[in-house]
NUKOLKE-81901 format. One record per atom (N, C-alpha, C): x, y, z. Coordinates in pm, whole numbers, plus 50000, padded with zeros to 5 digits. Example, Ala and Ser with C-alpha at 12.3 -4.5 7.8 and 13.67 -1.06 7.14 Angstrom:
// residues 2
513194943150780 512304955050780 513204967050780 512854977550708 513674989450714 512905000350787 
END
This chain:
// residues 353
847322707467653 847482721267607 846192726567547 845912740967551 844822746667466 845572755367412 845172754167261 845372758667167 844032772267155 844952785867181 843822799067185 843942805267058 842972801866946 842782812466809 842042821466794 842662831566747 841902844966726 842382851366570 840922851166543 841152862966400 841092875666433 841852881166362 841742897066385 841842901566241 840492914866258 840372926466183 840352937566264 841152947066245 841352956966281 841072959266441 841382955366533 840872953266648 841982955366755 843372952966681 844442946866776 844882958366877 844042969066875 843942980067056 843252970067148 842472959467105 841572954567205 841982942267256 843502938067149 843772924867191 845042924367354 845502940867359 846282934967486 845612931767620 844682937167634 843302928667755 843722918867743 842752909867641 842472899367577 844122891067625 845012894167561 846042886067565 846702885467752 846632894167785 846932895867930 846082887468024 845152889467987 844432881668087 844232865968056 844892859167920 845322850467887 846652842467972 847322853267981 848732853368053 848962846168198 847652854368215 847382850168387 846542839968393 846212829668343 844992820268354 845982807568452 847562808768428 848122796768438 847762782968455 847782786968301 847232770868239 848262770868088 848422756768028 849352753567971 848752759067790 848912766867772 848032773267637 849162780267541 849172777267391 849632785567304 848842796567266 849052807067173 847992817067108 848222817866971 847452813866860 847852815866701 846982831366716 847542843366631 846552849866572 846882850966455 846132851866371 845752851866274 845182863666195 846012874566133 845742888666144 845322889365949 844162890165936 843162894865784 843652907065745 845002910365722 844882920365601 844792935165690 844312935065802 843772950865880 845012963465883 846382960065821 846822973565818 848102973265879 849142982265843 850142984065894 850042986966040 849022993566078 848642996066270 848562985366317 847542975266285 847432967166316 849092958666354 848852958366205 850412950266207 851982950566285 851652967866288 852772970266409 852702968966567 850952968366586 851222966866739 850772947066735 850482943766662 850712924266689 852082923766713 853062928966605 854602927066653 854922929466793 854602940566810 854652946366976 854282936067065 852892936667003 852662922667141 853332907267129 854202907367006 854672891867001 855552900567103 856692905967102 857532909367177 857512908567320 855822912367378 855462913967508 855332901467551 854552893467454 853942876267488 854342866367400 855782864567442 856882855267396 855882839467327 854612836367403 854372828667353 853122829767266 853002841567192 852172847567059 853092844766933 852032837166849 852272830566694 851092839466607 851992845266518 851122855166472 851532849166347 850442855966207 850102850266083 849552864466038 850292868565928 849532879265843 849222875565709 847682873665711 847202875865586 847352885465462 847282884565327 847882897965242 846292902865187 844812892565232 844352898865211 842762893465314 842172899565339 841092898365402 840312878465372 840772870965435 839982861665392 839252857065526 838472864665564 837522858065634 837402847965775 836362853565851 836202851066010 836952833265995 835812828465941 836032812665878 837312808165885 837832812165758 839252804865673 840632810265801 840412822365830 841642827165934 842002819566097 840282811866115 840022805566229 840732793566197 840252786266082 840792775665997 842682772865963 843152786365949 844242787465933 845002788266073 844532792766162 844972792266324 845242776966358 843962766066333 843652755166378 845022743266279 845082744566148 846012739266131 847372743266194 847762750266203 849052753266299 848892750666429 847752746866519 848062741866627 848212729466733 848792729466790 849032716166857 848222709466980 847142718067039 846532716167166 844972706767110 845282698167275 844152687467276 842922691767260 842902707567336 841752718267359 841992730467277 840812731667205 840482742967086 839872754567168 840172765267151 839162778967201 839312786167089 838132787767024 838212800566924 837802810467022 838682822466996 838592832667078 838562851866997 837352856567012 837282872466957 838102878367034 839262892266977 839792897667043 839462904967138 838082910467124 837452920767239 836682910467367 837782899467363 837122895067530 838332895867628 837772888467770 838722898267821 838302881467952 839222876167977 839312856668071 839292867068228 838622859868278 838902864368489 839562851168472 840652851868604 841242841368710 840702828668661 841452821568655 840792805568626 839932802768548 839472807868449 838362805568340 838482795368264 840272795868231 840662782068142 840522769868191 840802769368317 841332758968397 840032751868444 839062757668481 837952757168519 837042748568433 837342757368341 836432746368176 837112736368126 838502733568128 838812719268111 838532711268191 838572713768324 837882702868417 836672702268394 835942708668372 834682706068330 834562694868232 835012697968160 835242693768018 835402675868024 836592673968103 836382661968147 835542654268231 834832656868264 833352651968298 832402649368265 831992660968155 830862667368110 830632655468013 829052648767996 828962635267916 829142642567702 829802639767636 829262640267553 829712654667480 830602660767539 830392676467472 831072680767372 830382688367303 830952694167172 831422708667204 831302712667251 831602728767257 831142728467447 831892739967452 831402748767599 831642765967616 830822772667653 830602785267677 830912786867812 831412796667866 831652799468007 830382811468017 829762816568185 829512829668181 830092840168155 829632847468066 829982857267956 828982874067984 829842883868026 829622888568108 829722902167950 829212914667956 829532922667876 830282934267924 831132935468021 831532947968068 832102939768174 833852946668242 834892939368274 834202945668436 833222950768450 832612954368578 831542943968659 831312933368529 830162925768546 829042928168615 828732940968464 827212945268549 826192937368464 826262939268331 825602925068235 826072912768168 825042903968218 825222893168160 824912891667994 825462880667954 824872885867785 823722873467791 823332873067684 822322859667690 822762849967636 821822839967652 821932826467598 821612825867420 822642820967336 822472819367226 821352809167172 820922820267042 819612807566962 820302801166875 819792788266804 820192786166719 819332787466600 819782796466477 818922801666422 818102788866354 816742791666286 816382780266207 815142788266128 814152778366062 813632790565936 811962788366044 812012776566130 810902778466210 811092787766310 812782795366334 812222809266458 811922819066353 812152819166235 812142829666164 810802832166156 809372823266107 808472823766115 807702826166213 807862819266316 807572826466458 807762843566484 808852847766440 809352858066509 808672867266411 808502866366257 807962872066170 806252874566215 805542862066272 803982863066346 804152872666451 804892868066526 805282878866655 804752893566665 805862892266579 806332913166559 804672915966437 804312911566393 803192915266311 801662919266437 801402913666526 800822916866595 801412918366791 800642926066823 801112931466987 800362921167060 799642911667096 799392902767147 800572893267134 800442885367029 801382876166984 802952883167046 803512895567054 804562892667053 804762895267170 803762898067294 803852899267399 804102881767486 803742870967432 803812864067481 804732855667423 805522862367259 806502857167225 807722862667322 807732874467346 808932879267452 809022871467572 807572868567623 807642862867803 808102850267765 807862842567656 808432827667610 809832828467608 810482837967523 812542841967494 812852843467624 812112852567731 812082855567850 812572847967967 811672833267953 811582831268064 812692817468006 813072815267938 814242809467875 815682816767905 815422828967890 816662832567919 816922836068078 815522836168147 815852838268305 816562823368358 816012815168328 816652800568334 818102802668317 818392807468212 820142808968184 820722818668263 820512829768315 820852834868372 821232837368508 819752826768570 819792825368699 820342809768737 820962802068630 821242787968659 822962790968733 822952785668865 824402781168907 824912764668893 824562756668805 824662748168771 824872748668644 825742737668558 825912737468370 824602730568336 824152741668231 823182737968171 823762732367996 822852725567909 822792722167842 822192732967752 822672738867600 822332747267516 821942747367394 821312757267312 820672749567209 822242751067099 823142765867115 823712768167074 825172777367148 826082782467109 827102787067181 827382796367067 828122805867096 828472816067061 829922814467034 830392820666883 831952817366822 833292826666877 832012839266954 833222848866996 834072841667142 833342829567211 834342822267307 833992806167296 834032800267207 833952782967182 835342774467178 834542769667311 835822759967330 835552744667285 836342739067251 836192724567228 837452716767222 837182703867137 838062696667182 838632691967035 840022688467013 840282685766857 839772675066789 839162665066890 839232652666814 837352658066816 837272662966822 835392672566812 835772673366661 836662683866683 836812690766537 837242678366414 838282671266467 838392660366378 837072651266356 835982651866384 834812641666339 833822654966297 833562663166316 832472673966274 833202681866167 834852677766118 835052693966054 835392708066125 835752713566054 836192727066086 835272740666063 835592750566067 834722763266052 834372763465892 833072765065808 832522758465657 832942775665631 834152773765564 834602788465473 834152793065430 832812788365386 831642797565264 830732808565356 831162810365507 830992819165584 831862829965628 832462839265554 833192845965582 833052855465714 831252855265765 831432864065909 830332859565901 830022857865995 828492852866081 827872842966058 827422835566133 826632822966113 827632809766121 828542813966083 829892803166106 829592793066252 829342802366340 829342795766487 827912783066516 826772792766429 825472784466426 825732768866370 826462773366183 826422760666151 827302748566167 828292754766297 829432743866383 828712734666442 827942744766539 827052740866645 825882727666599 824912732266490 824472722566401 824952707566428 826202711766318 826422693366281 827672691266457 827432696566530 828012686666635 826592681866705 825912691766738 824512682566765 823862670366682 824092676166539 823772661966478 824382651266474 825742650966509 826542643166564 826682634166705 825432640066730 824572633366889 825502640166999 826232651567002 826892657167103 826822670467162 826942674967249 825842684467335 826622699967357 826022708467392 826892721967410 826242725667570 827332726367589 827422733067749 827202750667823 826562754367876 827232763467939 827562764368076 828732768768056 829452761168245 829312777868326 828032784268416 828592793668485 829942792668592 830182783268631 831232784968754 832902792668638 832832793268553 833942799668449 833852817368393 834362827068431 833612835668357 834822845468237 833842849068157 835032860568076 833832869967995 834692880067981 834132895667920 834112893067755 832822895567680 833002894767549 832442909667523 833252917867499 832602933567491 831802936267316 831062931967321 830192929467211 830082938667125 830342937666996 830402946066861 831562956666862 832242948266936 833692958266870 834332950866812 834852943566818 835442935066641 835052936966544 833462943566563 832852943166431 831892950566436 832052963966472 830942974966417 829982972966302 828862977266404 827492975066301 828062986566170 827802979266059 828192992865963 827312987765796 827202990265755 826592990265614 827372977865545 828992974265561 829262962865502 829242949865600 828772953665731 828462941965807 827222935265800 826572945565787 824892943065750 824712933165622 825672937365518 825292930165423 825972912065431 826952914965492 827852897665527 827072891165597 825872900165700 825062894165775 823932886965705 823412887665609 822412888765524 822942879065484 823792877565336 824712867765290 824722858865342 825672859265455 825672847365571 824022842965602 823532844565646 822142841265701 821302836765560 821512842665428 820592832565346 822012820865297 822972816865329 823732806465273 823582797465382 823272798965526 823082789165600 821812787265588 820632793765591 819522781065535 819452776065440 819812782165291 820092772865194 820882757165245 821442759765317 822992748365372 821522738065430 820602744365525 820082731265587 818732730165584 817892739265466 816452739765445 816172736665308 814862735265266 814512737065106 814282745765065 814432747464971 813952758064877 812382766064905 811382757164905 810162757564883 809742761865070 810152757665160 810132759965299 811232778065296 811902781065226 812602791565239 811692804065208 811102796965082 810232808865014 808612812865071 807922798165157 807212799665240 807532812265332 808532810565409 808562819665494 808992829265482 809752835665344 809952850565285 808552855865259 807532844965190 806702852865189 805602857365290 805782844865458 805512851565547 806042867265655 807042868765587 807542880765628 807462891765529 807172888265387 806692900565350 805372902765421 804502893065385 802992895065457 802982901665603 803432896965694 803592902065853 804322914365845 803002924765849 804062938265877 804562939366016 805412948066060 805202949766225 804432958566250 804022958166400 803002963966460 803152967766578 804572968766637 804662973666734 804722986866740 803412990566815 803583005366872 803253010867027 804113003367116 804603002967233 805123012567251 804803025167352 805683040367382 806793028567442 807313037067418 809033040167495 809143053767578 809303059467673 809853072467742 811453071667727 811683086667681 812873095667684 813333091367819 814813086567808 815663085367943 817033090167873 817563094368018 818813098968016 819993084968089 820913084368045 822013076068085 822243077968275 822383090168265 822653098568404 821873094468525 820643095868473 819083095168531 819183077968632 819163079768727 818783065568845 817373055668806 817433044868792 816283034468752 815723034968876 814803033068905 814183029869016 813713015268995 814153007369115 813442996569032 813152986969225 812912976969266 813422968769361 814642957369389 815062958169493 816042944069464 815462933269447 816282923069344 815642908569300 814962913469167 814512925069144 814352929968967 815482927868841 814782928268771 815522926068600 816022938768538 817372944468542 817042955768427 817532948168348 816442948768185 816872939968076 817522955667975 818022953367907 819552966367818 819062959067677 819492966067587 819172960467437 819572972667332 819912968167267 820132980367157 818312978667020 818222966567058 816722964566995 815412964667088 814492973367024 813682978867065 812592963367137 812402954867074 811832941767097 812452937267214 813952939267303 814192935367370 814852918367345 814682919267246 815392903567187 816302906767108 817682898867136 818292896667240 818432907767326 818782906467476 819102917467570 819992913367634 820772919867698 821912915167820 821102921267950 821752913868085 820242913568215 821282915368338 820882927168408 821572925168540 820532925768664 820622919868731 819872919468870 820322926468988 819032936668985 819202946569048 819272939769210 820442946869310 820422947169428 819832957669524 819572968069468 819092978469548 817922987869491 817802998369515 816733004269512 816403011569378 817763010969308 817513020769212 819353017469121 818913017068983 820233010268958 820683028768860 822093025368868 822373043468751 823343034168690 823823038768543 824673030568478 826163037968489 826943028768503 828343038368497 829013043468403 829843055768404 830113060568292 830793050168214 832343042168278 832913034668209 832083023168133 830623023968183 830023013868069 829593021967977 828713031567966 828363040467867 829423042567757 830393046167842 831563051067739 832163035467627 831683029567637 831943016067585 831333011967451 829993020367466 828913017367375 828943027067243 829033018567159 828903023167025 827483034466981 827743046366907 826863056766912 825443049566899 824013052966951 822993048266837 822093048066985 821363042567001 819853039567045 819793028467124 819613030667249 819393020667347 818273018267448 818103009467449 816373006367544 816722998267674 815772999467779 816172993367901 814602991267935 813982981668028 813172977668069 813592969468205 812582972968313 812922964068474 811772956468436 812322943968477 811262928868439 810762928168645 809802925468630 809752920868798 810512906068837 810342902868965 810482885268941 809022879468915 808152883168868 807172872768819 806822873968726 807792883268649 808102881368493 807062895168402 806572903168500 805572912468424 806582925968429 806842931068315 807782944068291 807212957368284 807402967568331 807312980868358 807682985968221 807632999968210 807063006368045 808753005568036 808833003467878 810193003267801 810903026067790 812233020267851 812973034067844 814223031467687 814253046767630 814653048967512 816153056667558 817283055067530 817863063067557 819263064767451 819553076267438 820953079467316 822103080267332 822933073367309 824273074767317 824713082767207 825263096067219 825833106967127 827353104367075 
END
Protein backbone atom coordinates (compact mmCIF):
# COMPACT_ATOMS: atom_id res chain seq x y z
CA UNK A 1 0.00 0.00 0.00
CA UNK A 2 1.03 3.79 -0.34
CA UNK A 3 0.17 5.77 2.12
CA UNK A 4 -0.66 9.55 0.18
CA UNK A 5 -0.18 12.69 2.81
CA UNK A 6 -1.09 15.98 2.24
CA UNK A 7 -1.14 19.14 4.36
CA UNK A 8 -3.42 21.61 3.53
CA UNK A 9 -3.65 25.40 3.99
CA UNK A 10 -6.16 26.93 2.39
CA UNK A 11 -5.85 25.27 -0.93
CA UNK A 12 -8.64 22.62 -0.84
CA UNK A 13 -10.18 24.24 -4.59
CA UNK A 14 -6.95 22.66 -5.78
CA UNK A 15 -7.24 19.40 -4.04
CA UNK A 16 -10.13 17.81 -6.29
CA UNK A 17 -7.49 17.49 -9.37
CA UNK A 18 -5.10 16.33 -7.04
CA UNK A 19 -7.42 13.74 -5.47
CA UNK A 20 -8.98 12.54 -8.81
CA UNK A 21 -6.23 11.87 -10.48
CA UNK A 22 -5.19 9.89 -7.39
CA UNK A 23 -8.35 7.87 -7.99
CA UNK A 24 -7.32 6.79 -11.28
CA UNK A 25 -3.69 5.65 -10.69
CA UNK A 26 -5.17 2.05 -9.77
CA UNK A 27 -2.89 1.28 -7.39
CA UNK A 28 -3.57 0.12 -3.79
CA UNK A 29 -3.22 3.70 -1.82
CA UNK A 30 -4.96 5.39 1.24
CA UNK A 31 -5.07 9.43 1.48
CA UNK A 32 -4.57 11.15 5.14
CA UNK A 33 -5.16 14.96 4.80
CA UNK A 34 -4.35 16.76 7.18
CA UNK A 35 -6.17 20.20 7.14
CA UNK A 36 -4.03 23.39 9.42
CA UNK A 37 -6.68 25.41 10.73
CA UNK A 38 -7.57 27.10 6.89
CA UNK A 39 -11.30 27.79 7.58
CA UNK A 40 -14.72 26.80 7.51
CA UNK A 41 -14.38 26.78 3.30
CA UNK A 42 -11.87 24.86 3.49
CA UNK A 43 -13.42 22.68 5.89
CA UNK A 44 -16.64 22.32 4.09
CA UNK A 45 -15.40 21.31 0.80
CA UNK A 46 -12.69 18.42 2.50
CA UNK A 47 -16.09 17.06 3.86
CA UNK A 48 -17.41 17.16 0.33
CA UNK A 49 -14.61 15.47 -0.95
CA UNK A 50 -14.58 12.77 1.91
CA UNK A 51 -18.06 12.10 0.58
CA UNK A 52 -16.82 11.96 -3.15
CA UNK A 53 -13.53 9.77 -2.16
CA UNK A 54 -14.84 7.22 0.20
CA UNK A 55 -11.28 6.43 0.74
CA UNK A 56 -10.18 10.16 2.12
CA UNK A 57 -9.08 10.36 5.99
CA UNK A 58 -9.22 13.76 6.85
CA UNK A 59 -7.79 15.51 10.21
CA UNK A 60 -8.65 19.08 11.25
CA UNK A 61 -6.29 20.96 13.00
CA UNK A 62 -7.76 23.86 15.55
CA UNK A 63 -4.80 25.65 14.78
CA UNK A 64 -2.16 26.24 12.15
CA UNK A 65 0.71 23.91 13.12
CA UNK A 66 2.80 23.68 10.36
CA UNK A 67 3.98 22.10 6.82
CA UNK A 68 6.25 19.74 9.23
CA UNK A 69 4.11 18.57 12.26
CA UNK A 70 0.70 18.12 9.86
CA UNK A 71 2.98 15.88 7.46
CA UNK A 72 4.08 14.20 10.75
CA UNK A 73 0.59 13.85 11.93
CA UNK A 74 -0.59 12.21 8.47
CA UNK A 75 2.44 9.67 8.82
CA UNK A 76 1.47 8.43 12.25
CA UNK A 77 -1.98 7.44 11.16
CA UNK A 78 -0.79 5.57 8.30
CA UNK A 79 -0.44 2.14 7.36
CA UNK A 80 1.42 1.92 3.86
CA UNK A 81 4.87 0.27 3.13
CA UNK A 82 5.21 3.40 0.67
CA UNK A 83 5.21 7.07 1.95
CA UNK A 84 4.33 9.99 -0.65
CA UNK A 85 4.23 13.31 0.86
CA UNK A 86 2.09 14.99 -1.48
CA UNK A 87 1.20 19.21 -2.08
CA UNK A 88 -2.32 19.70 -2.96
CA UNK A 89 -1.71 21.71 -6.16
CA UNK A 90 -0.31 18.58 -8.03
CA UNK A 91 -2.06 16.87 -10.28
CA UNK A 92 -0.57 12.26 -10.99
CA UNK A 93 -0.96 11.25 -15.11
CA UNK A 94 -1.91 7.45 -15.67
CA UNK A 95 0.42 5.20 -13.86
CA UNK A 96 2.71 7.53 -11.99
CA UNK A 97 2.15 5.50 -8.77
CA UNK A 98 2.60 2.29 -10.11
CA UNK A 99 5.46 3.14 -12.13
CA UNK A 100 7.59 4.45 -9.13
CA UNK A 101 7.05 1.54 -6.96
CA UNK A 102 8.46 -0.64 -9.44
CA UNK A 103 11.08 1.41 -9.69
CA UNK A 104 11.49 1.54 -6.32
CA UNK A 105 12.09 -2.02 -6.10
CA UNK A 106 15.07 -2.09 -8.01
CA UNK A 107 16.52 1.04 -7.54
CA UNK A 108 19.97 0.21 -5.29
CA UNK A 109 19.74 2.03 -2.10
CA UNK A 110 16.94 4.71 -2.24
CA UNK A 111 15.77 7.14 0.03
CA UNK A 112 13.34 9.19 -1.68
CA UNK A 113 12.18 9.38 -5.47
CA UNK A 114 10.87 12.26 -7.61
CA UNK A 115 8.97 11.47 -10.74
CA UNK A 116 9.06 14.05 -13.92
CA UNK A 117 7.39 16.98 -12.67
CA UNK A 118 5.92 18.94 -15.17
CA UNK A 119 4.39 22.65 -14.23
CA UNK A 120 1.21 22.91 -16.22
CA UNK A 121 -1.34 19.85 -16.82
CA UNK A 122 -0.44 20.73 -20.70
CA UNK A 123 3.16 19.72 -20.18
CA UNK A 124 4.63 22.55 -21.70
CA UNK A 125 7.30 23.05 -18.68
CA UNK A 126 9.37 21.04 -17.06
CA UNK A 127 10.34 22.24 -13.55
CA UNK A 128 13.95 21.73 -12.57
CA UNK A 129 16.10 19.71 -10.76
CA UNK A 130 16.32 20.51 -7.03
CA UNK A 131 19.57 22.01 -5.09
CA UNK A 132 20.39 21.11 -2.04
CA UNK A 133 20.89 24.18 -0.24
CA UNK A 134 24.34 24.57 1.66
CA UNK A 135 26.34 27.76 2.96
CA UNK A 136 29.07 26.86 0.10
CA UNK A 137 26.14 27.62 -2.75
CA UNK A 138 25.35 30.51 -0.81
CA UNK A 139 28.82 31.90 -1.23
CA UNK A 140 29.17 31.05 -4.67
CA UNK A 141 25.95 32.49 -5.65
CA UNK A 142 26.66 35.68 -3.47
CA UNK A 143 30.37 35.99 -5.90
CA UNK A 144 28.19 35.32 -8.82
CA UNK A 145 25.57 37.96 -8.79
CA UNK A 146 28.31 40.59 -7.54
CA UNK A 147 30.02 40.55 -10.82
CA UNK A 148 28.69 39.88 -14.75
CA UNK A 149 31.53 37.70 -15.74
CA UNK A 150 31.37 35.43 -12.82
CA UNK A 151 27.76 35.01 -13.06
CA UNK A 152 27.74 34.35 -16.60
CA UNK A 153 29.56 31.26 -16.18
CA UNK A 154 27.85 30.62 -12.89
CA UNK A 155 24.45 30.28 -14.95
CA UNK A 156 26.12 28.06 -17.94
CA UNK A 157 27.46 25.78 -14.81
CA UNK A 158 23.32 25.57 -13.05
CA UNK A 159 22.71 25.30 -16.84
CA UNK A 160 24.25 22.70 -18.10
CA UNK A 161 23.29 20.62 -14.92
CA UNK A 162 19.99 21.15 -15.37
CA UNK A 163 20.07 20.30 -19.27
CA UNK A 164 21.36 16.86 -18.05
CA UNK A 165 18.07 16.61 -15.98
CA UNK A 166 15.97 17.51 -18.31
CA UNK A 167 17.10 15.83 -21.24
CA UNK A 168 17.87 12.42 -19.23
CA UNK A 169 15.37 9.41 -20.33
CA UNK A 170 16.99 7.30 -17.93
CA UNK A 171 16.81 7.62 -13.62
CA UNK A 172 19.25 9.74 -12.64
CA UNK A 173 20.68 10.09 -9.27
CA UNK A 174 20.00 13.67 -7.30
CA UNK A 175 21.53 15.92 -5.10
CA UNK A 176 18.08 16.60 -3.61
CA UNK A 177 14.14 16.10 -4.22
CA UNK A 178 11.55 18.29 -3.70
CA UNK A 179 8.71 17.86 -0.59
CA UNK A 180 5.85 19.01 -2.83
CA UNK A 181 6.05 15.08 -4.42
CA UNK A 182 8.55 12.71 -2.12
CA UNK A 183 8.07 9.44 -2.15
CA UNK A 184 9.69 6.94 0.04
CA UNK A 185 9.61 4.11 1.92
CA UNK A 186 8.56 3.67 5.84
CA UNK A 187 11.23 1.73 7.01
CA UNK A 188 13.43 5.01 5.26
CA UNK A 189 11.49 6.99 7.55
CA UNK A 190 11.88 4.58 10.43
CA UNK A 191 15.93 4.89 10.37
CA UNK A 192 16.26 8.75 9.21
CA UNK A 193 13.20 10.11 11.27
CA UNK A 194 10.46 12.05 10.22
CA UNK A 195 9.82 15.70 8.91
CA UNK A 196 12.26 18.01 11.98
CA UNK A 197 9.06 20.22 13.25
CA UNK A 198 11.25 23.16 13.98
CA UNK A 199 10.41 23.76 10.20
CA UNK A 200 7.14 24.89 9.97
CA UNK A 201 7.42 25.68 5.92
CA UNK A 202 10.36 25.38 3.90
CA UNK A 203 13.49 23.73 4.06
CA UNK A 204 11.78 20.76 5.71
CA UNK A 205 12.33 18.77 2.38
CA UNK A 206 16.25 19.88 2.18
CA UNK A 207 16.91 18.78 5.71
CA UNK A 208 15.07 15.12 5.05
CA UNK A 209 17.03 14.81 2.10
CA UNK A 210 20.37 15.59 4.15
CA UNK A 211 20.35 12.94 6.76
CA UNK A 212 19.08 10.18 4.25
CA UNK A 213 22.15 10.86 2.21
CA UNK A 214 24.09 10.82 5.26
CA UNK A 215 22.67 7.74 5.90
CA UNK A 216 24.60 6.45 2.73
CA UNK A 217 21.21 6.36 0.70
CA UNK A 218 20.48 7.96 -2.59
CA UNK A 219 17.55 10.11 -4.20
CA UNK A 220 16.25 9.28 -7.45
CA UNK A 221 14.67 10.92 -10.22
CA UNK A 222 12.66 8.44 -12.25
CA UNK A 223 11.49 10.33 -15.73
CA UNK A 224 9.50 7.31 -17.10
CA UNK A 225 6.67 8.57 -14.06
CA UNK A 226 5.14 11.94 -14.52
CA UNK A 227 2.84 14.46 -12.40
CA UNK A 228 1.88 18.29 -12.41
CA UNK A 229 3.18 20.32 -9.38
CA UNK A 230 1.52 23.79 -10.25
CA UNK A 231 3.99 25.75 -8.29
CA UNK A 232 3.23 28.47 -5.63
CA UNK A 233 -0.21 27.92 -5.17
CA UNK A 234 -0.29 26.30 -1.83
CA UNK A 235 1.64 29.00 -0.97
CA UNK A 236 1.60 32.41 -2.43
CA UNK A 237 4.60 34.46 -2.39
CA UNK A 238 3.35 37.00 0.26
CA UNK A 239 5.11 39.01 3.02
CA UNK A 240 4.39 36.16 5.70
CA UNK A 241 5.92 33.56 3.42
CA UNK A 242 8.93 35.49 2.86
CA UNK A 243 9.53 35.71 6.34
CA UNK A 244 8.99 31.56 7.21
CA UNK A 245 11.34 31.47 4.30
CA UNK A 246 14.06 33.32 5.97
CA UNK A 247 13.40 31.65 9.43
CA UNK A 248 13.44 28.40 7.85
CA UNK A 249 16.65 28.95 5.86
CA UNK A 250 18.70 30.49 8.90
CA UNK A 251 17.47 27.35 11.31
CA UNK A 252 18.68 24.89 8.76
CA UNK A 253 22.17 26.12 8.58
CA UNK A 254 22.39 26.69 12.08
CA UNK A 255 21.08 22.71 12.13
CA UNK A 256 24.28 21.74 9.92
CA UNK A 257 27.02 24.64 9.86
CA UNK A 258 29.06 26.75 12.44
CA UNK A 259 28.62 29.64 13.64
CA UNK A 260 31.84 31.27 12.51
CA UNK A 261 31.42 29.68 8.68
CA UNK A 262 27.71 31.31 8.90
CA UNK A 263 28.99 34.69 9.66
CA UNK A 264 31.84 34.35 7.06
CA UNK A 265 29.45 34.21 4.51
CA UNK A 266 26.82 36.92 5.77
CA UNK A 267 29.52 38.97 5.62
CA UNK A 268 30.31 37.85 2.10
CA UNK A 269 26.99 38.89 1.00
CA UNK A 270 26.89 42.02 2.60
CA UNK A 271 30.22 42.78 0.74
CA UNK A 272 29.03 41.35 -2.87
CA UNK A 273 26.72 43.88 -4.14
CA UNK A 274 24.86 42.77 -7.32
CA UNK A 275 25.79 43.85 -10.54
CA UNK A 276 23.66 42.69 -12.84
CA UNK A 277 22.80 45.06 -15.44
CA UNK A 278 21.78 42.86 -18.31
CA UNK A 279 18.78 44.66 -20.57
CA UNK A 280 15.86 42.67 -20.61
CA UNK A 281 13.27 43.77 -23.65
CA UNK A 282 9.54 44.49 -23.03
CA UNK A 283 7.51 41.31 -24.21
CA UNK A 284 4.07 40.66 -24.40
CA UNK A 285 2.52 37.14 -23.34
CA UNK A 286 0.54 37.23 -26.76
CA UNK A 287 3.64 38.02 -28.83
CA UNK A 288 5.20 34.48 -30.77
CA UNK A 289 9.03 33.56 -29.62
CA UNK A 290 10.84 33.00 -32.45
CA UNK A 291 13.21 30.65 -31.71
CA UNK A 292 14.43 27.06 -33.76
CA UNK A 293 13.42 23.51 -33.11
CA UNK A 294 15.77 21.61 -30.59
CA UNK A 295 15.99 25.31 -28.67
CA UNK A 296 15.50 26.06 -24.91
CA UNK A 297 12.78 28.45 -23.89
CA UNK A 298 14.04 28.80 -20.26
CA UNK A 299 10.58 30.79 -18.04
CA UNK A 300 11.51 32.13 -14.53
CA UNK A 301 9.88 34.48 -12.39
CA UNK A 302 13.72 35.45 -11.40
CA UNK A 303 15.49 37.64 -13.38
CA UNK A 304 18.98 35.42 -12.97
CA UNK A 305 17.11 32.68 -14.54
CA UNK A 306 17.91 30.44 -11.50
CA UNK A 307 15.78 28.38 -10.91
CA UNK A 308 13.74 28.22 -14.33
CA UNK A 309 11.28 25.71 -15.69
CA UNK A 310 12.46 24.63 -19.66
CA UNK A 311 10.47 23.55 -22.58
CA UNK A 312 11.95 22.43 -25.85
CA UNK A 313 10.94 24.09 -28.54
CA UNK A 314 9.58 21.95 -31.63
CA UNK A 315 8.97 24.48 -34.12
CA UNK A 316 9.64 27.72 -35.33
CA UNK A 317 8.34 29.96 -32.95
CA UNK A 318 6.79 29.01 -29.54
CA UNK A 319 3.40 31.54 -28.15
CA UNK A 320 2.35 30.68 -24.61
CA UNK A 321 -1.19 29.57 -23.97
CA UNK A 322 -3.69 31.40 -22.35
CA UNK A 323 -4.63 28.48 -19.94
CA UNK A 324 -0.98 28.75 -18.84
CA UNK A 325 -0.81 32.44 -18.37
CA UNK A 326 -3.98 32.40 -16.65
CA UNK A 327 -2.34 30.14 -14.00
CA UNK A 328 0.33 32.51 -13.03
CA UNK A 329 0.30 34.48 -10.08
CA UNK A 330 0.35 38.51 -10.76
CA UNK A 331 4.14 39.90 -10.92
CA UNK A 332 7.09 39.72 -13.42
CA UNK A 333 8.24 37.14 -15.64
CA UNK A 334 11.39 36.52 -17.81
CA UNK A 335 11.96 34.05 -20.65
CA UNK A 336 15.19 33.44 -22.51
CA UNK A 337 15.80 30.74 -25.77
CA UNK A 338 19.09 28.87 -24.79
CA UNK A 339 20.50 27.38 -28.18
CA UNK A 340 21.64 23.64 -28.08
CA UNK A 341 25.20 24.67 -27.53
CA UNK A 342 24.21 26.33 -24.61
CA UNK A 343 24.77 30.20 -25.75
CA UNK A 344 21.35 32.26 -24.96
CA UNK A 345 19.75 35.07 -26.90
CA UNK A 346 18.88 38.53 -25.01
CA UNK A 347 16.57 37.94 -21.80
CA UNK A 348 12.57 38.92 -22.41
CA UNK A 349 10.62 40.77 -19.43
CA UNK A 350 7.13 40.25 -19.37
CA UNK A 351 3.85 41.19 -16.85
CA UNK A 352 1.28 39.34 -15.74
CA UNK A 353 -1.58 41.98 -14.64
Amino acid sequence: MISILIANYKAADLLLDCLHSISMQNADTEVIIVDNNSGDYDREALLALRREFPFLKTVFNKENRGFSEANNQAYALSRGEHVLFLNPDTFLFPSCLNNLVSFSKTAGNAGGIIPRLWMDKGKTFLMPPSDLPSMWAKAISSLALSNDSLFTLYRKRWLRKALTFWNSDAPLTVDAISGAFFLTERKVLERVGEFDERFPLYFEDSDLCRRMKKAGLRLYYFPHADAVHLYNQSAKKSGEATQKFIASEKMYMEKFYSPYLISAVSWLERLAKPALEAPVKPWDFSVPITATPGDYLLFSSEKTMIPCVCHKILDNQFIFEPSFTAMLARGAYYAMVLKADGSGAEELIMDKH
